[in-house]
C-alpha positions in Angstrom: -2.9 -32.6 -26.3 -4.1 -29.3 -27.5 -5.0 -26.8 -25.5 -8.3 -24.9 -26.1 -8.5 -22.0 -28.0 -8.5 -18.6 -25.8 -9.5 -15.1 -26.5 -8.0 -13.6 -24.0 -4.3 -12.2 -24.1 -1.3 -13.0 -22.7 -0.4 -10.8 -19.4 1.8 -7.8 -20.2 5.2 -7.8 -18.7 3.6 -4.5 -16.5 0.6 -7.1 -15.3 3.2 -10.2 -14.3 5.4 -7.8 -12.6 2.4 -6.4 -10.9 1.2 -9.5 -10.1 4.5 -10.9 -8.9 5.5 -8.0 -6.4 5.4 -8.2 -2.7 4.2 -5.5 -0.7 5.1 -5.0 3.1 3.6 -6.9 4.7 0.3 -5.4 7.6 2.6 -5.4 10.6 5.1 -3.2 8.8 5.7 -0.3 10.2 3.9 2.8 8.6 6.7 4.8 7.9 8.8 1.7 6.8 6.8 0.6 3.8 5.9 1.6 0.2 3.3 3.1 -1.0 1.7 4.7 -4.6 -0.9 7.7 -4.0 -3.5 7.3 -7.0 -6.1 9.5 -8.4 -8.1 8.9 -11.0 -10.2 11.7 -13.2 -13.2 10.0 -14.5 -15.9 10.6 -16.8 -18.5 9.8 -14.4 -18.6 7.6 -10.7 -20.5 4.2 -12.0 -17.5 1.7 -12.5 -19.8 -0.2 -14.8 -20.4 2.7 -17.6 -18.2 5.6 -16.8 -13.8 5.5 -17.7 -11.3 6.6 -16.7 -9.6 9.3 -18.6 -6.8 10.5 -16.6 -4.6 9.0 -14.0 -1.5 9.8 -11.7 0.8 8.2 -9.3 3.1 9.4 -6.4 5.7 6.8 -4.9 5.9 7.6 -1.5 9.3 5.7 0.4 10.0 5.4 4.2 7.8 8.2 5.0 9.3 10.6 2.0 7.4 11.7 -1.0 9.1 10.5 -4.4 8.1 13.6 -6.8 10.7 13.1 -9.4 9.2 9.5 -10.0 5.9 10.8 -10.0 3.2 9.6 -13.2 1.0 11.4 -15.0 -1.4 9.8 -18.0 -4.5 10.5 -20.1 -7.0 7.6 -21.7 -9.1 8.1 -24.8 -12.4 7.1 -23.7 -15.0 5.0 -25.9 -17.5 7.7 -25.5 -18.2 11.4 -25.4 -17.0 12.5 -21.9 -20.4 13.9 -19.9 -20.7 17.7 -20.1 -21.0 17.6 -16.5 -17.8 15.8 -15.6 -16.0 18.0 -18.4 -16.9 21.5 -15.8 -14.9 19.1 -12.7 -11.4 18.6 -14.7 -11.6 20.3 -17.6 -10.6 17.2 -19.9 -12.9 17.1 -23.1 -13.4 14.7 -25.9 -10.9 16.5 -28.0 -8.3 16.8 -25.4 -8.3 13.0 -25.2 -8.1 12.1 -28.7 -4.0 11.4 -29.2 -4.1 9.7 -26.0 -4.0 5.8 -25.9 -6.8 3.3 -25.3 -6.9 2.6 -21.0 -5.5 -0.9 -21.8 -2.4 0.5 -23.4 -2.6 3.4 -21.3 -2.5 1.8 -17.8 0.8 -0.4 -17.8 3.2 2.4 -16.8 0.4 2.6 -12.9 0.8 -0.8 -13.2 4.6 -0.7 -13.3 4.4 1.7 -10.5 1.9 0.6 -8.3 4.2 -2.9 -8.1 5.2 -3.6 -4.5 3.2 -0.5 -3.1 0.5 -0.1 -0.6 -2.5 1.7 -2.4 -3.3 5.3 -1.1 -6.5 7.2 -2.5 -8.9 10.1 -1.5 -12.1 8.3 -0.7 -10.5 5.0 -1.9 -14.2 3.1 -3.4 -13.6 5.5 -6.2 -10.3 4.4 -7.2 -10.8 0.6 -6.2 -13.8 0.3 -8.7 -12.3 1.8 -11.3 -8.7 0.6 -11.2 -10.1 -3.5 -10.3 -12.0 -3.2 -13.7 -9.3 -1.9 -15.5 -6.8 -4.8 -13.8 -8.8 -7.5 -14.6 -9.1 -7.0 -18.3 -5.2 -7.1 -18.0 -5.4 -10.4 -15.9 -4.6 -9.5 -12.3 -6.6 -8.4 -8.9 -6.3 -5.1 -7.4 -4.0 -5.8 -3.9 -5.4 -4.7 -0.7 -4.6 -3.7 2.1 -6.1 -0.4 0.4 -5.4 3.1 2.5 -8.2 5.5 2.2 -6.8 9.7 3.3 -10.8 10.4 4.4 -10.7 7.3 6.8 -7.7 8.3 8.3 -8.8 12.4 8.6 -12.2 11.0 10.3 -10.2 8.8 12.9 -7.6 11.6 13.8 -10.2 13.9 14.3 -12.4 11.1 16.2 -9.0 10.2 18.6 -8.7 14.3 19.1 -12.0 14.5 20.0 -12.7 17.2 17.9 -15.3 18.1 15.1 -16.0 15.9 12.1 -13.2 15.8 9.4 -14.2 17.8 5.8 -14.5 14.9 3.2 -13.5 17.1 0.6 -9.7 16.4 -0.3 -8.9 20.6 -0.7 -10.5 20.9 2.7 -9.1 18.4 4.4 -5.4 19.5 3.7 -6.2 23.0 4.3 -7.4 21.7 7.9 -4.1 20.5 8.5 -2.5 23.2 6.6 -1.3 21.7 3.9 -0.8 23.2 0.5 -4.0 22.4 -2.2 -2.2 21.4 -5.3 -4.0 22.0 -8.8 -7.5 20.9 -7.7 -9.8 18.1 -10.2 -6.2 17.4 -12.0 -5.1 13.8 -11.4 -1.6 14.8 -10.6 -2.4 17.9 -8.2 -4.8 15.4 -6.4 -2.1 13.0 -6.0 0.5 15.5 -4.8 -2.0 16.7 -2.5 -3.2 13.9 -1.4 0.5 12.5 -1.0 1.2 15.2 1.9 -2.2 14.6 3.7 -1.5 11.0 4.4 1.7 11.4 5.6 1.0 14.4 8.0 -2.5 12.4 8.8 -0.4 9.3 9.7 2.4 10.8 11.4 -0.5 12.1 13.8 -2.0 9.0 14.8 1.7 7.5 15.3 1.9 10.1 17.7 -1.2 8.8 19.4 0.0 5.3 19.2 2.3 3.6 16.7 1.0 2.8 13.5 1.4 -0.6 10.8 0.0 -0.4 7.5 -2.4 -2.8 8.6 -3.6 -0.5 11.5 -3.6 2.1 9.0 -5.7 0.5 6.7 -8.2 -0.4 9.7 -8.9 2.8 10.2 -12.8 2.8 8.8 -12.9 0.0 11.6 -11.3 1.5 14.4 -13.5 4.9 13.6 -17.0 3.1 14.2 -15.5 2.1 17.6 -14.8 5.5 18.5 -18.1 6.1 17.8 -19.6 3.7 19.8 
């Protein structure tokens, strides 16, 4: 019998291997597991008209940052980028124009987000954009998802101190950390990289910590609250 004509492409080998790869599993551990820090620069915040147009990854292993496998990537956009995202990270039209379109540009994150627990700054961001740009390749973002601002507002909530800053630069300084190369996808990753493992070696003092407790933490914060 034949099968039915298709327009849609096969999987890349970055896609299957993505989709193929076991993360740890929620009872891991923190410090045992894998993860992949992500930051994306954008040319706007609505998943459903704005692109990404930069990207970086930091492997983090068994509680040790990975900076020599660290990724770095640009995307040519489809349209102009915004004159008001262009004074955040400083990536014009122009400076995109050799890059590669995002579906040829986002198989290496795929490669190395394989087998990793997600890490982001204010994590929606990076799960809208990064489950649209997954699906046109064929597979789902995989959760469990950890977000660095969840985890600074429960720390701060189990220390019984003052609210967290949301910002990314603030909240490292707060713990201080080092601010790497702020509004560049790579500096954000670094940064962001050394915030959640000084935020989750904190709580771990408090009480051990599993990826899955980890990734709790918006959860656990509301009952802190109340």
């Amino acid at each position: 019998m034949k099968r039915p004509f298709s327009f849609r492409s096969p999987a890349s080998a970055a896609a299957e291997l993505y989709a193929r790869a076991r993360t740890d599993k929620g009872e891991t551990p923190w410090r045992d597991a894998h993860y992949c820090v992500v930051d994306l620069e954008l040319s706007g915040l609505d998943p459903l008209t704005d692109e990404i147009i930069s990207f970086a990854a930091v492997p983090i292993d068994l509680g040790r940052i990975i900076t020599g496998d660290a990724l770095y990537g640009l995307c040519r956009p489809t349209r102009p980028v915004p004159e008001q995202s262009i004074l955040i990270h400083e990536l014009r039209t122009v400076d995109l124009d050799e890059a590669p379109p995002l579906d040829e540009a986002i198989q290496p994150l795929l490669s190395a987000m394989a087998g990793r627990v997600l890490v982001a700054h204010v994590a929606w961001v990076e799960r809208s954009f990064l489950a649209r740009a997954f699906a046109r390749q064929g597979v789902r973002l995989r959760e469990p998802i950890l977000d660095t601002y969840d985890l600074g507002r429960l720390l701060a909530l189990a220390r019984h101190e003052s609210a967290a800053p949301s910002a990314l630069g603030e909240l490292a300084q707060s713990l201080a950390l080092p601010v790497h190369r702020p509004h560049h996808a790579l500096g954000d990753a670094l940064t962001t990289a050394q915030l959640f493992l000084a935020l989750a070696t904190h709580l771990d003092e408090l009480g051990p910590e599993t990826v899955q407790s980890l990734a709790r933490a918006k959860q656990r914060s509301r009952t802190h609250v109340h």
